[in-house]
C-alpha positions as CSV (number, residue, x, y, z in Angstrom):
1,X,172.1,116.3,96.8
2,X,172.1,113.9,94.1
3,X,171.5,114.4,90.4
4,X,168.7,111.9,90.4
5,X,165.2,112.6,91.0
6,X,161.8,111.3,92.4
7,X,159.3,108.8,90.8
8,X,155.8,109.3,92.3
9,X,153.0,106.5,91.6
10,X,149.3,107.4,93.0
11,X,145.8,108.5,91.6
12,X,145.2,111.9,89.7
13,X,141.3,112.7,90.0
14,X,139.6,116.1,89.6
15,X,138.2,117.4,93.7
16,X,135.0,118.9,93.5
17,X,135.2,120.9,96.6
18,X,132.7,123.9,98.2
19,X,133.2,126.9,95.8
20,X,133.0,130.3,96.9
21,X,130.1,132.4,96.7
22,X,127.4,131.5,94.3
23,X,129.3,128.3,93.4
24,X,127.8,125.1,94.7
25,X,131.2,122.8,93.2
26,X,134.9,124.4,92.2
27,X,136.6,121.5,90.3
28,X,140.2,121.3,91.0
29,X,143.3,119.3,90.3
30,X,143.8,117.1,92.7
31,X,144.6,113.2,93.6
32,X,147.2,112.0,96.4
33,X,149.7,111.1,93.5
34,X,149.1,114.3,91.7
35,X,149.2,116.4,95.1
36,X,152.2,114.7,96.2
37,X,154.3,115.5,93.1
38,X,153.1,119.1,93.0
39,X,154.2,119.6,96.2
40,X,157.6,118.0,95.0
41,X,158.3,120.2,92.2
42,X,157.2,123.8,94.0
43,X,160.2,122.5,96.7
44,X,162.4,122.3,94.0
45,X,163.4,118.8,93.3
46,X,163.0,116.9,90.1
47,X,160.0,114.7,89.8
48,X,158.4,112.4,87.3
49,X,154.9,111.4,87.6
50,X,153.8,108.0,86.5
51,X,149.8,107.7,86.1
52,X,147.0,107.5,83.6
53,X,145.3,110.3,82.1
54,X,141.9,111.2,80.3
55,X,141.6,112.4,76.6
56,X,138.8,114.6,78.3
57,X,139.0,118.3,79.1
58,X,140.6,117.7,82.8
59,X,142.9,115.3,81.4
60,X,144.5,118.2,79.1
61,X,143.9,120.0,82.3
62,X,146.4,118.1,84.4
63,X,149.1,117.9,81.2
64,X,149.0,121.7,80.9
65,X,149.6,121.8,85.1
66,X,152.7,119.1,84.7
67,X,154.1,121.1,81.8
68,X,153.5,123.9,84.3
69,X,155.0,123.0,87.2
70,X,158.4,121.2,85.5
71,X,157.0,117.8,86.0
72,X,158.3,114.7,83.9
73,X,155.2,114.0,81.8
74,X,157.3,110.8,80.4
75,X,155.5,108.3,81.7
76,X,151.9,109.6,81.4
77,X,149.7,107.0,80.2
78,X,146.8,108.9,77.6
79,X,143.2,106.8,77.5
80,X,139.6,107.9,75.9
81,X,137.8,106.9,79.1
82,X,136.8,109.9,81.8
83,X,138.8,111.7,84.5
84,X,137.9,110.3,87.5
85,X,136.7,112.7,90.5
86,X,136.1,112.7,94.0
87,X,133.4,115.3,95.6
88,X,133.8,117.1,99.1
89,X,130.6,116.2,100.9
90,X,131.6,117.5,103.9
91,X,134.0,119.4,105.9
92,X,133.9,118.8,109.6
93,X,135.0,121.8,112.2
94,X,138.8,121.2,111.9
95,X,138.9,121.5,107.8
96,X,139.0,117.6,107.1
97,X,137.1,116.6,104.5
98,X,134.6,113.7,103.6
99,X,134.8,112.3,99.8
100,X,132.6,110.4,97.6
101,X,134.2,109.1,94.5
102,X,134.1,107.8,91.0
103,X,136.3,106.1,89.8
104,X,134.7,103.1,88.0
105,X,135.0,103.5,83.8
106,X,137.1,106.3,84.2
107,X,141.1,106.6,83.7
108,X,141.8,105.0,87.1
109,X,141.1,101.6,85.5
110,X,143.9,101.8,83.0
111,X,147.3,101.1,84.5
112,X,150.3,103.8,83.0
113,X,153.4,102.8,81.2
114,X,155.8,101.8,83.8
115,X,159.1,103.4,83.0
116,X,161.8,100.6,81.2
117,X,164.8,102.0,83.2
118,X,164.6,103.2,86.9
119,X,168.4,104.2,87.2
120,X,167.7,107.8,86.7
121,X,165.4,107.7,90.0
122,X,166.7,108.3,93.1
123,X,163.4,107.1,95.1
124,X,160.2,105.9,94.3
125,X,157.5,107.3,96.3
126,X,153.8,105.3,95.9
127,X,150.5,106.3,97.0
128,X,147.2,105.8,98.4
129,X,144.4,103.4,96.8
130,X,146.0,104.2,93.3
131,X,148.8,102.2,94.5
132,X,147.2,99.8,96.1
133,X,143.5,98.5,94.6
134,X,143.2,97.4,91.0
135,X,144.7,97.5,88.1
136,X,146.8,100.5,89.1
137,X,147.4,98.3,92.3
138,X,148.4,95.9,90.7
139,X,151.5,97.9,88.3
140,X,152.8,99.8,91.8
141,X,153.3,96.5,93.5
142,X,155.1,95.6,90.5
143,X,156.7,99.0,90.1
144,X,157.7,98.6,93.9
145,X,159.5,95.3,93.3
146,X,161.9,96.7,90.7
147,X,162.5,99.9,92.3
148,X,163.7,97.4,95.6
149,X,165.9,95.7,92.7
150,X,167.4,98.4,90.9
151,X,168.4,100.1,94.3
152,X,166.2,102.9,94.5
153,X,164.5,104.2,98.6
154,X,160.6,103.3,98.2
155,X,158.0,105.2,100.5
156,X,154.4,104.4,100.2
157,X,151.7,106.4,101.6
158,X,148.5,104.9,103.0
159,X,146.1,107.5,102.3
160,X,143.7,105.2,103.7
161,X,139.9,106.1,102.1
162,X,137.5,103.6,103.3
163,X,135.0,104.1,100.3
164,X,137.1,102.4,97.5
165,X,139.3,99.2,99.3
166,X,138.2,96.3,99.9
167,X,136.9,94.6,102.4
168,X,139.4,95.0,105.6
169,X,141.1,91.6,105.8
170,X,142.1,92.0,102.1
171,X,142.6,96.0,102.2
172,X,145.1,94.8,105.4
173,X,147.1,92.3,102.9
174,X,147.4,94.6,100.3
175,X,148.4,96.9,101.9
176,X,150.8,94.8,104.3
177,X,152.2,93.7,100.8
178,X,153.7,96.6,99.4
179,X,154.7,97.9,103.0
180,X,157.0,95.6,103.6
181,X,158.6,96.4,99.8
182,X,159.3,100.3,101.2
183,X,162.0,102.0,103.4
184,X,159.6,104.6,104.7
185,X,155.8,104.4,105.5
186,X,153.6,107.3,106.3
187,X,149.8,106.5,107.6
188,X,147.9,109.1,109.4
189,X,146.2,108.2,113.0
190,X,143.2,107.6,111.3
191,X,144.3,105.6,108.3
192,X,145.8,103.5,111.3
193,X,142.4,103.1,113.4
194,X,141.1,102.3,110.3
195,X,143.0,99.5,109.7
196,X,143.8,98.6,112.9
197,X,141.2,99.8,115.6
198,X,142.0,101.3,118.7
199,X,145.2,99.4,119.3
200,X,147.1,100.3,115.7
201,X,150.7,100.4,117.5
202,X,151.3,96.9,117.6
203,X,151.1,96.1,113.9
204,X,153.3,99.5,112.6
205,X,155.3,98.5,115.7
206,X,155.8,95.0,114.0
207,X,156.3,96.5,110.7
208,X,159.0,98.5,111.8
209,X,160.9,95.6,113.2
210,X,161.3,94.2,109.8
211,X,164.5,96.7,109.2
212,X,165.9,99.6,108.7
213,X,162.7,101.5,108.1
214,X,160.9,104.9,109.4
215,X,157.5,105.0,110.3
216,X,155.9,108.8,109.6
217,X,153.1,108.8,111.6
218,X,150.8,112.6,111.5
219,X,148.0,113.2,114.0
220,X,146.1,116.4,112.2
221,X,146.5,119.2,114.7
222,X,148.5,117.3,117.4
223,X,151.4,116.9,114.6
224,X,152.9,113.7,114.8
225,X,156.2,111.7,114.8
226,X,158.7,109.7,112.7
227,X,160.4,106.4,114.4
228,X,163.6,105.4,113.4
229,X,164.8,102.0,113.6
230,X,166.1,101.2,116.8
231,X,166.2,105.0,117.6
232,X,163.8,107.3,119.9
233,X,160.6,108.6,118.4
234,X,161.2,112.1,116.9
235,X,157.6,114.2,117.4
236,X,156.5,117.3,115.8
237,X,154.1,119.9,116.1
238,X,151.4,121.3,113.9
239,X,152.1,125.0,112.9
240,X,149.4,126.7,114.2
241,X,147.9,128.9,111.4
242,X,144.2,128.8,110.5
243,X,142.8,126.5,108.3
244,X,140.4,126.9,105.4
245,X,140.4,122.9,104.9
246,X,142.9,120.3,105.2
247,X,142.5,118.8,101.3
248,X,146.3,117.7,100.1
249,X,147.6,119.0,103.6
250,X,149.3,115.0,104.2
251,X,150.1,115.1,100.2
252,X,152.0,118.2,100.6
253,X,153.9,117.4,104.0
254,X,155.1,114.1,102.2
255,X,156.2,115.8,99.0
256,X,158.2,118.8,101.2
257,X,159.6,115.5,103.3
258,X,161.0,114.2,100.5
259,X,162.3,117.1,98.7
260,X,164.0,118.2,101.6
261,X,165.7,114.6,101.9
262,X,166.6,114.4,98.2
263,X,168.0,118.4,98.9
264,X,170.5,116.7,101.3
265,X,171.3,113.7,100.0
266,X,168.9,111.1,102.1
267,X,167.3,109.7,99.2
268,X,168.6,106.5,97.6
269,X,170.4,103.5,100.1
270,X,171.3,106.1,102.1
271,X,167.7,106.4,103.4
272,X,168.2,103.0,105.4
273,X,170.4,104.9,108.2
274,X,169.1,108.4,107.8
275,X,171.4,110.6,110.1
276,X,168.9,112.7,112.9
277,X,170.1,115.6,111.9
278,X,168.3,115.4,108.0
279,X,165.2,113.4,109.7
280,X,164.9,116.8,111.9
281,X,165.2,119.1,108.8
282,X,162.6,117.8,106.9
283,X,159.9,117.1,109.5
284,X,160.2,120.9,110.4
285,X,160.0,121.7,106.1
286,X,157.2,119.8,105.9
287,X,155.3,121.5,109.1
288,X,155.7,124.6,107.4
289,X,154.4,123.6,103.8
290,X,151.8,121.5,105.2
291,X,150.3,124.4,107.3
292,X,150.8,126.8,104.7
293,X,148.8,124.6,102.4
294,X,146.1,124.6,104.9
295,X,146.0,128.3,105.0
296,X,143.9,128.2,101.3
297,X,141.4,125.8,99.5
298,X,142.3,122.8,98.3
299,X,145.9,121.5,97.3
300,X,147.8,124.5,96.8
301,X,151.3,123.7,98.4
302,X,153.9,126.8,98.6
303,X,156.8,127.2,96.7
304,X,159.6,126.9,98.9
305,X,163.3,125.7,98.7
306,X,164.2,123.4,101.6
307,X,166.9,124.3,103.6
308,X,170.0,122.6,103.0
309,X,171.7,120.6,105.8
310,X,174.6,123.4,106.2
311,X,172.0,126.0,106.5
């Protein structure tokens, strides 16, 4: 365990998902950068969030929730445009959900504060289309850059939603651009079709020759795998547990990942030979908080500790 925490990057927006009965729309906290340091904080280790917020009612909303939660409000960025949203218009049969966003004139157009010093972080941890498309794009790429400077492990999270990139050539180079600044890259099999069609191993396979990396790679309810460098696919299982919808469920399987590295000590230069042994550990941590988060509507992730690697 180190004394130094997490820096997570990524879009905060308000998820209008199905209420309950009688409600048509239940707003709720929500955003892969939000989600991810939630998720974070309730597995104990010590985040800062780095994002812009509204003046608006949500916006006071999500600083009351950080306060909450333990999160380092630091580098919150405070703007008199709207919270942005995204609403549920669909949940298919296994709990996934479709979203329709908006984003345009809202705080997701004004890029936060980046922090001056980044030798207090451990690892920073970017994500989805609030790390890679406009100005926020923009200040992750940049944030990336230093954190590969200064030292720090960098993970960045595709999150992939079709709706707000760009047209696929220069979605691909984006986000080709900031993978290759980061130690560890998750996608989802469908953020990978997306990109990539049918035959996506190839170009994660080619991204993963660059180095020393890990590729974290989930597949819904067939779980997934992580490939080391040069080492033999690890693959994991879903835990089977029924599902009110899958909103946050990749959010909160990244955040319990990286908590239960930082619990034993795999966050930091470390993180470019990461011993099988922690690898195992937190792929089977984040099964369980991903599945229990699942189990409720919306981004709700447990509070659990990880184990630690003498457990």
């Amino acid at each position: 365990m180190t004394s130094k925490g997490v820096l997570v990057y990524g879009e905060a927006l308000v998820d209008l998902v199905p209420g309950g009965a009688g409600h048509d729309r239940e707003a709720v906290l929500g955003g892969s950068g939000f989600n991810t340091a939630l998720a974070l904080a309730r597995c104990g280790a010590p985040v800062a969030y780095n994002v812009s917020l509204s003046r608006d009612t949500f916006g006071q909303l999500f600083l009351q929730r950080l306060t909450e939660e333990g999160i380092d409000r630091r580098f919150i960025g405070i703007c008199d445009v709207p919270t942005p949203s995204a609403t549920v218009t669909s949940l298919d049969a296994d709990g996934a959900a479709t979203y329709r966003f908006s984003l345009d004139g809202t705080a997701f157009d004004t890029a936060p504060p980046a922090p001056e010093d980044l030798d207090e972080f451990a690892h920073l941890h970017v994500t989805s289309f609030g790390a890679t498309v406009g100005p926020s794009g923009e200040t992750a790429l940049t944030l990336m850059r230093r954190a590969r400077e200064a030292g720090l492990s960098v993970s960045y999270d595709l999150n992939v939603r079709p709706a707000v990139l760009p047209a696929l050539a220069e979605a691909r180079r984006a986000i080709e651009e900031r993978a290759v600044l980061c130690d560890l890259l998750k996608c989802s099999t469908d953020d990978a079709r997306t990109l990539h069609g049918a035959e996506f191993g190839y170009p994660l396979a080619r991204w993963l020759a660059h180095g020393d990396r890990l590729l974290l790679v989930t597949d819904g309810e067939n779980g997934g795998y992580l490939l080391p460098f040069r080492r033999e696919a690890m693959v994991f299982p879903a835990l089977a547990q029924e599902i009110v919808d899958t909103i946050g469920a990749g959010d909160s399987f990244m955040g319990a990942f990286l908590a239960s590295l930082w619990r034993n000590g795999g966050l930091g230069p470390v993180l470019e030979n990461l011993p099988n042994e922690l690898c195992a550990a937190a792929l089977g941590f984040a099964v369980v908080v991903a599945a229990e988060n699942c189990a409720q509507r919306g981004c709700n992730p447990p509070r659990l500790d990880p184990p630690s690697a003498d457990d």
